[in-house]
C-alpha positions in Angstrom: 86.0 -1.9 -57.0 89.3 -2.9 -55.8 90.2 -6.8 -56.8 91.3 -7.3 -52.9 87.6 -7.2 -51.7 86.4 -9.2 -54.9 88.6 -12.0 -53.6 87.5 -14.7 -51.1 89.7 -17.3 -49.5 88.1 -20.4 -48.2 88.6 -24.1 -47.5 87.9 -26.1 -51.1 84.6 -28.7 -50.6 83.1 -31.1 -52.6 82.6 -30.6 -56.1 85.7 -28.4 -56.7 87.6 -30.8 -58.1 86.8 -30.1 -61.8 88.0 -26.4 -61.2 91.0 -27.3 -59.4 91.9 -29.5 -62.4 91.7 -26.9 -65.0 93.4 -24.7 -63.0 96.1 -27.0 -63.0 95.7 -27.1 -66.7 95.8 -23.7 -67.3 98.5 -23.1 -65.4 100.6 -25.2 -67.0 99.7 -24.6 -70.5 100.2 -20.9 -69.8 103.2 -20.3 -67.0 105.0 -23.1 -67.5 105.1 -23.2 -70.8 108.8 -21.4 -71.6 110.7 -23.8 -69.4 109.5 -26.9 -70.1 108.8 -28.8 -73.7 105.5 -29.4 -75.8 106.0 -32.8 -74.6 106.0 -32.7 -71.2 103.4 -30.1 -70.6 101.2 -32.2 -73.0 101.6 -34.9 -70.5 102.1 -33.1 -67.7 98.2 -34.1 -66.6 99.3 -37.8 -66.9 96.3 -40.1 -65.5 95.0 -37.0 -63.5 91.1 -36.7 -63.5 89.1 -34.3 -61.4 88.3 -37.0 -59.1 92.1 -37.1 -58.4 92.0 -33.1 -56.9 88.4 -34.3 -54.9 90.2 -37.1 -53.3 92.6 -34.0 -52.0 89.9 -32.2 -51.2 88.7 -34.4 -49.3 91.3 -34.8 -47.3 91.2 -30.9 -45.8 94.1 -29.6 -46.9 93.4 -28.0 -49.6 92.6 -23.8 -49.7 90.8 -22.0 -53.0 91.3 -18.2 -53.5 87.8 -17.0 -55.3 87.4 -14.2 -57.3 83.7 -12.9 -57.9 82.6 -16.2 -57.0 85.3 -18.2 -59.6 87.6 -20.5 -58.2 91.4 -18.8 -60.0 93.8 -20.4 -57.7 94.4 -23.4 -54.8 97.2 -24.4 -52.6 97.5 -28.2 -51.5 100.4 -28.6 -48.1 100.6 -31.5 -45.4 103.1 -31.5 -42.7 106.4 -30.4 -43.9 105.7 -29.6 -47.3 103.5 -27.6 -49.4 102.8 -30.0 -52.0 100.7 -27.6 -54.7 100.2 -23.9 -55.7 98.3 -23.1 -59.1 96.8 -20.3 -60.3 95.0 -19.5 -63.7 97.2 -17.3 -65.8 95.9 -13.6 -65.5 95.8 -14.1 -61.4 99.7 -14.5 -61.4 102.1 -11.5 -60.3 99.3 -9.7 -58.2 100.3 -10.9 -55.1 97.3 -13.6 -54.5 100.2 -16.5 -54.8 102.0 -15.0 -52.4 99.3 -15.4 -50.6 97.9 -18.9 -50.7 102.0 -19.6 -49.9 101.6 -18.0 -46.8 98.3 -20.2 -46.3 100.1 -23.2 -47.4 103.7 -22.3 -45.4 101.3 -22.3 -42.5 99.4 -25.9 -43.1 102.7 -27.6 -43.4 104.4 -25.8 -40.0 101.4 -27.5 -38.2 102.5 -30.5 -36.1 105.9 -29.5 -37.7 109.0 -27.9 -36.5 111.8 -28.4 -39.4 112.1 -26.3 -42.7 109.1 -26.6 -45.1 109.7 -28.1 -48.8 108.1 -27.3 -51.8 109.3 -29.3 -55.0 109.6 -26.4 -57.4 109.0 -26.4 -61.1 111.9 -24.5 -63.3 109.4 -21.7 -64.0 108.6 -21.3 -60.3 111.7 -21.4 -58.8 112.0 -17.5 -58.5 108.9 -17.0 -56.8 109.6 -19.3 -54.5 113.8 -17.8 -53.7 111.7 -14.0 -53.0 109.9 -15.9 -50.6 113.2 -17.4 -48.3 112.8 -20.5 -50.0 116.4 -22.0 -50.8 117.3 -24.7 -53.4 119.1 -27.5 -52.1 118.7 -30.2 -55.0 117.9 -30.6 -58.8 115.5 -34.1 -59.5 112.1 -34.6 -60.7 108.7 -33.9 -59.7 107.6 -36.8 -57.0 103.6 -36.2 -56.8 103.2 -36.1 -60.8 101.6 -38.8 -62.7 102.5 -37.5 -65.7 103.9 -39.3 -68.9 107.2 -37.8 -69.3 109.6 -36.9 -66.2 109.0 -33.3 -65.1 112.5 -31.4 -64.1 111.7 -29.5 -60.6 113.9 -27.8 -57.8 113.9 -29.6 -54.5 113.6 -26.0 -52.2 113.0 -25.9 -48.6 112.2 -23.0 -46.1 114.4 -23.0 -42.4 112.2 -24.0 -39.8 111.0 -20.6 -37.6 113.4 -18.9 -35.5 112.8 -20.4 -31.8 111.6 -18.6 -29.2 114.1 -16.5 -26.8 114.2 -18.5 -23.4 112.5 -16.7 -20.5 114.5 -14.2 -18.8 
């Protein structure tokens, strides 16, 4: 059976925050791992709980991808910025980042009309330049609670092209 039809995307709900968490977990511990230290990814999580990821939740923003009824990825955006994109390990580089970006890209265009940001981390930074994203600043990640300071590319994507005028 082909893994396209296996996979659902859906609006996350209540009680997917303990998922979303370990995602973020595994993520880290297994993409991440090569461009940042032990030390950091170790306390990368910070004061993070899963009742951190159902408070997103429960805001609405945030989409799951499902695969045979498992939760293996999530994307977080609010107006202007798509604030997080994690997938477990063995989901990456077939295409299903690409797209919850495209889901994400789209939340943070609503009610907006300049370029879209994404704070990048080192490791992600590629993805994110094949999809038109540019970097336009070094710092560190804003949104973390993490102990140690986590080194991320400040990358934004140009606001759409506007419409031709009426002829």
């Amino acid at each position: 059976m082909d893994n396209e039809k296996l996979l659902e995307l859906r609006p996350a709900r209540a009680g997917d925050g303990a998922r979303l968490f370990e995602i973020t977990q595994l993520s880290v511990a297994g993409l991440a791992r090569g461009a940042y230290s032990p030390a950091q990814i170790e306390g990368w999580m910070g004061a993070r709980t899963a009742a951190t990821y159902e408070g997103l939740i429960a805001r609405g923003g945030v989409v799951v991808a499902e695969r045979e009824g498992v939760v293996v990825g999530f994307v977080d955006a609010e107006p202007g910025e798509v604030t997080r994109l994690f997938l477990v390990p063995d989901a990456a580089g077939a295409g299903l980042g690409a797209r919850l970006l495209d889901i994400g890209i789209g939340k943070a265009r609503l009610g907006h009309a300049g370029p879209v940001k994404v704070e990048a981390t080192v490791n992600a930074e590629g993805f994110y330049r094949r999809h038109g994203f540019r970097a336009v600043a070094k710092g560190y990640f804003s949104h973390g609670i993490g102990s140690d300071p986590i080194e991320i590319v400040h990358m934004e994507l140009g606001a759409p092209a506007d419409p031709l005028p009426p002829s």
